[in-house]
C-alpha positions as CSV (number, residue, x, y, z in Angstrom):
1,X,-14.4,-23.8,5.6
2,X,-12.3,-22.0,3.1
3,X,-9.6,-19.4,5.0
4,X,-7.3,-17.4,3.4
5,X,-4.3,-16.1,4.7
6,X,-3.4,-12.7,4.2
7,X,0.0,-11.1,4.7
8,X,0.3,-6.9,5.3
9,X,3.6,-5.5,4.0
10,X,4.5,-2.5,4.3
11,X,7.4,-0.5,2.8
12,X,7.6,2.9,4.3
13,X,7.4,1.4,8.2
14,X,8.8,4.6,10.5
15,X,11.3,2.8,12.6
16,X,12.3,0.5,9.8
17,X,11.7,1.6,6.0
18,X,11.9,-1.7,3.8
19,X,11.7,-4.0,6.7
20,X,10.0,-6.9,4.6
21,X,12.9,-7.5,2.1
22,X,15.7,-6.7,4.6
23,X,17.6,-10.6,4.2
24,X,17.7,-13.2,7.1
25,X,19.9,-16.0,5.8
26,X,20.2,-14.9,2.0
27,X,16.1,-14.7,2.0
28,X,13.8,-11.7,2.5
29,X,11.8,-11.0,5.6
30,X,8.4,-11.5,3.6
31,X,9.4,-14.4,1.9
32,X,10.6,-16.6,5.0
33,X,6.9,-15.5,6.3
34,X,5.0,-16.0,3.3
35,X,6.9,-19.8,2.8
36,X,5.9,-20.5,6.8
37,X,2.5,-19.7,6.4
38,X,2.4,-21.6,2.6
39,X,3.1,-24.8,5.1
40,X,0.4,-24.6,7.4
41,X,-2.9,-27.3,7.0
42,X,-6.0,-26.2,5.9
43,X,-5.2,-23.0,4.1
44,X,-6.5,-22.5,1.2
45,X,-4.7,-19.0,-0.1
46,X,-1.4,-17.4,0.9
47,X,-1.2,-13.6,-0.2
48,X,0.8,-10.7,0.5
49,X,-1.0,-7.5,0.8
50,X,1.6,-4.6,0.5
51,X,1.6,-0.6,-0.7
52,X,4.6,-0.7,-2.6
53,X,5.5,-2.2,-6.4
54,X,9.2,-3.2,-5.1
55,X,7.6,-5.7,-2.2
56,X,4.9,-6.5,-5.1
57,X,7.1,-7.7,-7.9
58,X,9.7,-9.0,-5.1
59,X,6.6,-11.2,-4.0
60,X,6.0,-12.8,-7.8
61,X,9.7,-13.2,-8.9
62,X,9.9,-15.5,-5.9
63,X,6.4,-17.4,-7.0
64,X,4.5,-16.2,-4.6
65,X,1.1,-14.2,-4.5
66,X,0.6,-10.3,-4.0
67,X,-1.8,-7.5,-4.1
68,X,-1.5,-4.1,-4.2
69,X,-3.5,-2.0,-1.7
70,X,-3.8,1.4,-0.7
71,X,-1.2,3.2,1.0
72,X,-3.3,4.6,3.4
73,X,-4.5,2.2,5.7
74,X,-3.7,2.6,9.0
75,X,-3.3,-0.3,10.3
76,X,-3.2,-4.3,8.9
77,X,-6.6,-4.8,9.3
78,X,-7.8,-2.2,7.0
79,X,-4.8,-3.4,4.7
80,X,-6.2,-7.2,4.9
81,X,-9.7,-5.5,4.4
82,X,-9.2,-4.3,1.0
83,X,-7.1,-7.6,0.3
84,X,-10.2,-9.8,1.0
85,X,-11.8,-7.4,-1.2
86,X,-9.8,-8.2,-4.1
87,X,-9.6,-11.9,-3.6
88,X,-13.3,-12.8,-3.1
89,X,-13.7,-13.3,-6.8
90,X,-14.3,-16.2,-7.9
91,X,-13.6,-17.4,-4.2
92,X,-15.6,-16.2,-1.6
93,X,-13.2,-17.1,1.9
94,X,-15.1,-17.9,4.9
95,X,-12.3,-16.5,7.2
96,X,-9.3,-14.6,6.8
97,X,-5.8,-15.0,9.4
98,X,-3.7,-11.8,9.0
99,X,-0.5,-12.9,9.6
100,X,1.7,-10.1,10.9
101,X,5.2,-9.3,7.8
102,X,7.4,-9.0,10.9
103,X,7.5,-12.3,11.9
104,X,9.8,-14.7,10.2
105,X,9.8,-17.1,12.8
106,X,6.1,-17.4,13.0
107,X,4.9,-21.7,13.1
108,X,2.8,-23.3,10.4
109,X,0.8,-24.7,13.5
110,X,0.3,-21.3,14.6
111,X,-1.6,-20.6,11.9
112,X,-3.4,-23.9,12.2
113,X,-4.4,-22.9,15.7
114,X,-5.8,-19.9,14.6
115,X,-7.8,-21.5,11.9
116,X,-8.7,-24.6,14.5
117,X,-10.5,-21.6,16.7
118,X,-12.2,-20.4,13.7
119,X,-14.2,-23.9,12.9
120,X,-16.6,-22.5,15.7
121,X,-19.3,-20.8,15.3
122,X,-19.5,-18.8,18.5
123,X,-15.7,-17.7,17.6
124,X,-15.9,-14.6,15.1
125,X,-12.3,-13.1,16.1
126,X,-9.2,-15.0,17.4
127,X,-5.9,-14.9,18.2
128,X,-3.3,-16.7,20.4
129,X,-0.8,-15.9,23.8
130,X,1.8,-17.2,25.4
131,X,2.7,-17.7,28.9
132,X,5.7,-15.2,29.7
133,X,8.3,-16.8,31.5
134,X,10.9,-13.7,32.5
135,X,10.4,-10.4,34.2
136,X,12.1,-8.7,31.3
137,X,9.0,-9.6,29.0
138,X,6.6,-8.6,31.9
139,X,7.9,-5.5,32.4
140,X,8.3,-4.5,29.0
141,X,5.8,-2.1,27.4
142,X,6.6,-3.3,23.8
143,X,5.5,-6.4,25.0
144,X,1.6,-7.0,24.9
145,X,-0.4,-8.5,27.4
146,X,-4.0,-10.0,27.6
147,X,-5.9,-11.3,30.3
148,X,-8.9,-13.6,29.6
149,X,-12.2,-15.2,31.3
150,X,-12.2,-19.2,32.4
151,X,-13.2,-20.1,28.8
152,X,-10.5,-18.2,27.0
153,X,-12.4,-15.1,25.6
154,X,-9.7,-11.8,25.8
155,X,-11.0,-9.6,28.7
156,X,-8.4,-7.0,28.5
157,X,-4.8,-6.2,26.4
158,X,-2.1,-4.0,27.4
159,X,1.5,-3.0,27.6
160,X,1.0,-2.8,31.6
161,X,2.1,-6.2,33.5
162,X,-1.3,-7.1,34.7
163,X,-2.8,-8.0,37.0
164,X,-0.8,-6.3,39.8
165,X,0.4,-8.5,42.6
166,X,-0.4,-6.2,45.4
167,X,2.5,-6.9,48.4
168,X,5.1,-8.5,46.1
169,X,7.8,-7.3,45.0
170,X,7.9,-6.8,41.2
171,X,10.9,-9.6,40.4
172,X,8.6,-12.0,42.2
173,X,5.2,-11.3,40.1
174,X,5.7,-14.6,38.0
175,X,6.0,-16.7,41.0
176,X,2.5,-15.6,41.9
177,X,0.4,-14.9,38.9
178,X,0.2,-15.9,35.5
179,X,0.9,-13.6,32.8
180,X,0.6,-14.1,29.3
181,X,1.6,-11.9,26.1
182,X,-0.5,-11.1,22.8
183,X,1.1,-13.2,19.4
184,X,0.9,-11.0,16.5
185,X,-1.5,-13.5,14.5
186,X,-5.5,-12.9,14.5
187,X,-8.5,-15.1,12.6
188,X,-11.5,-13.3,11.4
189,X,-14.8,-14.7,9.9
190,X,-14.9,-12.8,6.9
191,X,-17.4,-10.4,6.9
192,X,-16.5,-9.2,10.9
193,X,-13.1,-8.5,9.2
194,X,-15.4,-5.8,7.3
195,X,-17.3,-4.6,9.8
196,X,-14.3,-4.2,12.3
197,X,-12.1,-2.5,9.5
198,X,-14.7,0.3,9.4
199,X,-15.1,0.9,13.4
200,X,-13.7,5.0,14.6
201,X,-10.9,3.6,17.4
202,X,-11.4,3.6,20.6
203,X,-10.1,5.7,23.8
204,X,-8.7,3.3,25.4
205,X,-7.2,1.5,21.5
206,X,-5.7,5.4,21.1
207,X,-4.3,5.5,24.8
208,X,-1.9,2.2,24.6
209,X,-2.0,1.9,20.9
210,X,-4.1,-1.6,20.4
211,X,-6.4,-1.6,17.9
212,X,-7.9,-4.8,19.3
213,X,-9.3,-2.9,22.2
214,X,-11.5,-0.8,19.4
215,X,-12.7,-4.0,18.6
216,X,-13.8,-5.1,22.3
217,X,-14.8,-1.8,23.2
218,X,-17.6,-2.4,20.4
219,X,-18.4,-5.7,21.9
220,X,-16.8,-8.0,19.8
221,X,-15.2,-11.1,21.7
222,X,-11.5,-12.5,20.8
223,X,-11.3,-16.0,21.4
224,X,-7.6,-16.7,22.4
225,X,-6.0,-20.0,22.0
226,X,-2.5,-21.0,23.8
227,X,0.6,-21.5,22.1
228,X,4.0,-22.8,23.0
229,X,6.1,-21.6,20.0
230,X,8.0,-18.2,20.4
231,X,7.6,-16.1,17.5
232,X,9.8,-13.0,17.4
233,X,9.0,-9.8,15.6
234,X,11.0,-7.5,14.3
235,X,10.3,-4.2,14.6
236,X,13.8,-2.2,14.1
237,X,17.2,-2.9,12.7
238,X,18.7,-3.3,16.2
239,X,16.1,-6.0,16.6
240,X,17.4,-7.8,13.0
241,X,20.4,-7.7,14.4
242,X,19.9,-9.3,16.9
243,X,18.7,-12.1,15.3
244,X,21.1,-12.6,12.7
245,X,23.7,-12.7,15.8
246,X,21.7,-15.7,16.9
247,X,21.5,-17.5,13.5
Protein backbone atom coordinates (compact mmCIF):
# COMPACT_ATOMS: atom_id res chain seq x y z
CA UNK A 1 0.00 0.00 0.00
CA UNK A 2 1.47 3.31 -0.84
CA UNK A 3 0.21 6.33 1.81
CA UNK A 4 1.09 9.63 1.73
CA UNK A 5 1.20 11.88 4.40
CA UNK A 6 -0.18 15.18 4.07
CA UNK A 7 0.40 18.17 6.36
CA UNK A 8 -2.43 21.34 6.26
CA UNK A 9 -0.76 24.73 7.11
CA UNK A 10 -2.34 27.43 7.41
CA UNK A 11 -1.14 31.12 7.80
CA UNK A 12 -4.03 33.35 8.56
CA UNK A 13 -5.36 30.89 11.63
CA UNK A 14 -7.94 33.46 13.72
CA UNK A 15 -6.72 32.85 17.21
CA UNK A 16 -3.12 32.51 15.98
CA UNK A 17 -1.94 34.14 12.60
CA UNK A 18 1.44 32.40 11.60
CA UNK A 19 1.11 29.64 14.06
CA UNK A 20 3.20 27.11 11.79
CA UNK A 21 6.56 29.05 11.78
CA UNK A 22 6.20 30.47 15.34
CA UNK A 23 9.83 28.74 16.85
CA UNK A 24 9.83 25.89 19.49
CA UNK A 25 13.49 25.31 20.39
CA UNK A 26 15.15 27.50 17.47
CA UNK A 27 12.85 25.42 14.86
CA UNK A 28 9.47 26.20 13.31
CA UNK A 29 6.14 24.65 14.30
CA UNK A 30 5.73 22.98 10.74
CA UNK A 31 9.10 21.84 10.57
CA UNK A 32 9.31 19.85 14.03
CA UNK A 33 5.94 18.23 12.51
CA UNK A 34 6.91 17.64 9.16
CA UNK A 35 10.57 16.05 10.58
CA UNK A 36 8.18 13.69 13.07
CA UNK A 37 6.09 12.51 10.54
CA UNK A 38 9.38 12.13 7.89
CA UNK A 39 10.35 9.25 10.72
CA UNK A 40 7.43 7.27 10.80
CA UNK A 41 7.55 3.44 8.80
CA UNK A 42 5.87 2.80 5.83
CA UNK A 43 5.31 6.32 4.51
CA UNK A 44 6.00 6.85 1.36
CA UNK A 45 5.52 10.91 0.92
CA UNK A 46 5.73 13.73 3.50
CA UNK A 47 4.07 17.10 2.20
CA UNK A 48 3.00 20.23 3.53
CA UNK A 49 -0.16 21.54 2.12
CA UNK A 50 -0.40 25.41 3.06
CA UNK A 51 -2.18 28.76 1.53
CA UNK A 52 0.52 30.98 1.90
CA UNK A 53 4.15 31.48 -0.15
CA UNK A 54 6.00 32.38 3.27
CA UNK A 55 5.03 28.77 4.93
CA UNK A 56 5.75 27.41 1.13
CA UNK A 57 9.29 28.63 0.54
CA UNK A 58 9.88 28.25 4.52
CA UNK A 59 8.95 24.43 3.83
CA UNK A 60 11.77 24.06 0.75
CA UNK A 61 14.65 26.26 2.30
CA UNK A 62 14.45 23.66 5.07
CA UNK A 63 14.37 20.54 2.39
CA UNK A 64 11.27 19.66 2.76
CA UNK A 65 8.16 19.25 0.44
CA UNK A 66 5.17 21.72 -0.13
CA UNK A 67 2.14 22.61 -2.10
CA UNK A 68 0.32 25.38 -2.59
CA UNK A 69 -3.50 25.12 -2.18
CA UNK A 70 -6.34 27.31 -2.21
CA UNK A 71 -7.00 29.60 0.47
CA UNK A 72 -10.45 28.75 0.73
CA UNK A 73 -10.87 25.53 2.13
CA UNK A 74 -12.60 25.29 5.09
CA UNK A 75 -11.29 22.90 6.80
CA UNK A 76 -7.99 20.30 6.41
CA UNK A 77 -9.69 17.85 4.65
CA UNK A 78 -10.68 19.91 1.73
CA UNK A 79 -7.01 21.31 2.08
CA UNK A 80 -5.47 17.56 1.93
CA UNK A 81 -8.10 17.10 -0.91
CA UNK A 82 -6.69 19.30 -3.33
CA UNK A 83 -3.12 18.21 -2.04
CA UNK A 84 -3.77 14.56 -3.10
CA UNK A 85 -4.95 16.11 -6.19
CA UNK A 86 -1.63 17.51 -7.05
CA UNK A 87 0.43 14.69 -5.98
CA UNK A 88 -1.31 11.71 -7.70
CA UNK A 89 0.91 12.26 -10.69
CA UNK A 90 3.11 10.02 -11.46
CA UNK A 91 2.08 8.39 -7.98
CA UNK A 92 -1.20 7.35 -7.49
CA UNK A 93 -1.36 6.99 -3.15
CA UNK A 94 -3.64 4.41 -1.88
CA UNK A 95 -4.29 6.38 1.39
CA UNK A 96 -3.62 9.59 2.68
CA UNK A 97 -3.05 10.48 6.87
CA UNK A 98 -3.56 14.25 7.39
CA UNK A 99 -1.53 14.99 9.96
CA UNK A 100 -2.86 18.08 11.96
CA UNK A 101 0.31 21.55 11.61
CA UNK A 102 -0.52 22.05 15.33
CA UNK A 103 1.03 19.35 16.70
CA UNK A 104 4.75 19.25 17.22
CA UNK A 105 4.81 16.65 19.60
CA UNK A 106 2.82 14.32 17.44
CA UNK A 107 4.87 10.32 17.47
CA UNK A 108 6.24 8.66 14.36
CA UNK A 109 4.27 5.58 15.72
CA UNK A 110 1.27 7.58 15.66
CA UNK A 111 1.34 7.80 12.35
CA UNK A 112 2.21 4.15 11.92
CA UNK A 113 -0.90 3.25 13.83
CA UNK A 114 -2.88 5.15 11.66
CA UNK A 115 -1.46 3.63 8.54
CA UNK A 116 -1.48 -0.13 10.50
CA UNK A 117 -5.51 0.52 10.54
CA UNK A 118 -5.48 1.42 7.00
CA UNK A 119 -3.95 -2.13 5.74
CA UNK A 120 -7.73 -3.24 6.17
CA UNK A 121 -9.99 -3.41 3.84
CA UNK A 122 -13.13 -2.94 5.90
CA UNK A 123 -11.28 0.32 7.42
CA UNK A 124 -11.86 3.39 4.84
CA UNK A 125 -11.51 6.27 7.68
CA UNK A 126 -9.39 6.15 10.90
CA UNK A 127 -8.06 7.81 13.52
CA UNK A 128 -6.84 7.23 17.15
CA UNK A 129 -7.89 8.25 21.15
CA UNK A 130 -6.65 8.19 24.20
CA UNK A 131 -7.79 7.34 27.51
CA UNK A 132 -8.22 10.74 29.61
CA UNK A 133 -6.87 10.36 32.86
CA UNK A 134 -7.98 13.96 34.76
CA UNK A 135 -11.27 15.68 35.25
CA UNK A 136 -9.71 18.81 33.80
CA UNK A 137 -9.51 17.05 30.24
CA UNK A 138 -13.11 15.62 30.85
CA UNK A 139 -14.65 18.57 31.47
CA UNK A 140 -13.08 20.54 28.96
CA UNK A 141 -15.03 21.42 25.82
CA UNK A 142 -11.79 22.15 23.78
CA UNK A 143 -11.11 18.70 24.48
CA UNK A 144 -12.82 16.07 22.04
CA UNK A 145 -14.37 13.03 22.95
CA UNK A 146 -15.46 9.78 21.11
CA UNK A 147 -17.20 6.94 22.19
CA UNK A 148 -16.95 3.66 20.14
CA UNK A 149 -18.70 0.06 19.65
CA UNK A 150 -16.92 -3.32 21.12
CA UNK A 151 -14.78 -3.50 17.91
CA UNK A 152 -13.48 0.01 17.89
CA UNK A 153 -15.70 1.74 15.10
CA UNK A 154 -16.38 5.76 16.44
CA UNK A 155 -20.14 5.85 17.51
CA UNK A 156 -20.30 9.34 18.57
CA UNK A 157 -17.57 12.61 19.14
CA UNK A 158 -18.10 15.52 21.21
CA UNK A 159 -16.88 18.28 23.38
CA UNK A 160 -19.54 17.01 26.15
CA UNK A 161 -17.96 14.36 28.81
CA UNK A 162 -19.84 11.42 27.78
CA UNK A 163 -21.42 9.15 28.75
CA UNK A 164 -22.98 10.72 31.84
CA UNK A 165 -22.61 8.84 35.10
CA UNK A 166 -26.03 9.35 36.42
CA UNK A 167 -25.79 9.58 40.55
CA UNK A 168 -22.10 10.53 40.74
CA UNK A 169 -20.73 13.33 41.33
CA UNK A 170 -18.85 14.90 38.46
CA UNK A 171 -15.03 14.68 40.13
CA UNK A 172 -15.78 10.98 40.45
CA UNK A 173 -16.92 10.23 36.63
CA UNK A 174 -13.36 8.59 35.87
CA UNK A 175 -13.59 6.30 38.68
CA UNK A 176 -16.64 4.87 37.03
CA UNK A 177 -16.55 5.14 33.26
CA UNK A 178 -14.05 5.24 30.71
CA UNK A 179 -13.58 8.24 28.72
CA UNK A 180 -11.38 8.76 25.92
CA UNK A 181 -10.45 11.92 23.77
CA UNK A 182 -10.16 12.40 19.83
CA UNK A 183 -6.10 12.76 18.57
CA UNK A 184 -5.89 15.19 15.83
CA UNK A 185 -4.55 12.51 13.21
CA UNK A 186 -7.08 10.69 10.62
CA UNK A 187 -6.22 7.94 7.66
CA UNK A 188 -8.21 8.01 4.57
CA UNK A 189 -8.28 5.44 1.65
CA UNK A 190 -7.77 7.80 -1.06
CA UNK A 191 -10.70 8.19 -3.01
CA UNK A 192 -13.20 8.44 0.41
CA UNK A 193 -10.90 11.41 1.12
CA UNK A 194 -12.67 12.72 -2.16
CA UNK A 195 -15.85 11.86 -1.69
CA UNK A 196 -15.89 13.11 2.05
CA UNK A 197 -14.15 16.49 1.03
CA UNK A 198 -17.26 17.18 -1.13
CA UNK A 199 -20.10 16.20 1.58
CA UNK A 200 -22.62 19.77 2.75
CA UNK A 201 -21.80 19.41 6.85
CA UNK A 202 -23.97 18.17 8.97
CA UNK A 203 -26.42 19.56 11.93
CA UNK A 204 -25.05 18.00 14.42
CA UNK A 205 -20.91 18.72 12.65
CA UNK A 206 -22.27 22.65 12.67
CA UNK A 207 -23.66 22.42 16.32
CA UNK A 208 -20.20 21.24 18.19
CA UNK A 209 -17.98 22.11 15.36
CA UNK A 210 -16.64 18.41 14.23
CA UNK A 211 -16.46 17.90 10.84
CA UNK A 212 -16.08 14.15 11.52
CA UNK A 213 -19.67 13.92 12.58
CA UNK A 214 -20.60 15.10 8.73
CA UNK A 215 -18.78 12.18 7.84
CA UNK A 216 -20.75 9.63 10.20
CA UNK A 217 -23.89 11.31 9.68
CA UNK A 218 -23.38 10.13 5.91
CA UNK A 219 -22.65 6.67 7.10
CA UNK A 220 -19.16 6.48 6.86
CA UNK A 221 -17.42 4.46 9.79
CA UNK A 222 -14.09 5.76 11.66
CA UNK A 223 -12.14 2.92 12.76
CA UNK A 224 -10.33 4.24 15.96
CA UNK A 225 -7.16 2.70 17.22
CA UNK A 226 -5.69 3.38 20.88
CA UNK A 227 -2.73 5.22 21.59
CA UNK A 228 -0.55 5.90 24.62
CA UNK A 229 1.43 8.96 23.50
CA UNK A 230 0.17 12.56 24.44
CA UNK A 231 0.32 14.80 21.64
CA UNK A 232 -0.35 18.39 22.39
CA UNK A 233 -1.75 20.94 20.05
CA UNK A 234 -1.44 24.29 19.96
CA UNK A 235 -3.99 26.29 19.22
CA UNK A 236 -3.07 29.94 20.64
CA UNK A 237 -0.08 31.75 21.87
CA UNK A 238 -0.98 31.25 25.58
CA UNK A 239 -0.89 27.60 24.68
CA UNK A 240 2.93 28.04 23.00
CA UNK A 241 3.70 29.40 25.97
CA UNK A 242 3.05 27.14 27.74
CA UNK A 243 5.03 24.75 26.25
CA UNK A 244 8.12 26.59 25.85
CA UNK A 245 7.79 26.97 29.86
CA UNK A 246 7.96 23.24 29.87
CA UNK A 247 10.95 22.73 27.43
Amino acid sequence: MQIAAIIPARYASTRFPGKPLVEIGGKSMVMHVYERVKQAQGIAKVVVATDDERILNHIKEKGGEAVMTSPHHPSGTQRCAEAANLLSHPIIFDAIINVQGDEPFIEPQQVEAVAQLLTSSEVLIASLMKKIDSASELFNPNIVKVVTDSKGWALYFTRQAIPFVRDKEFDNWLMHAQYFKHMGIYGYKTFILQNIARLESSPLSESESLEQLTWLHYGYKIKMGVTHHESIAIDTPEDLLKIINKL
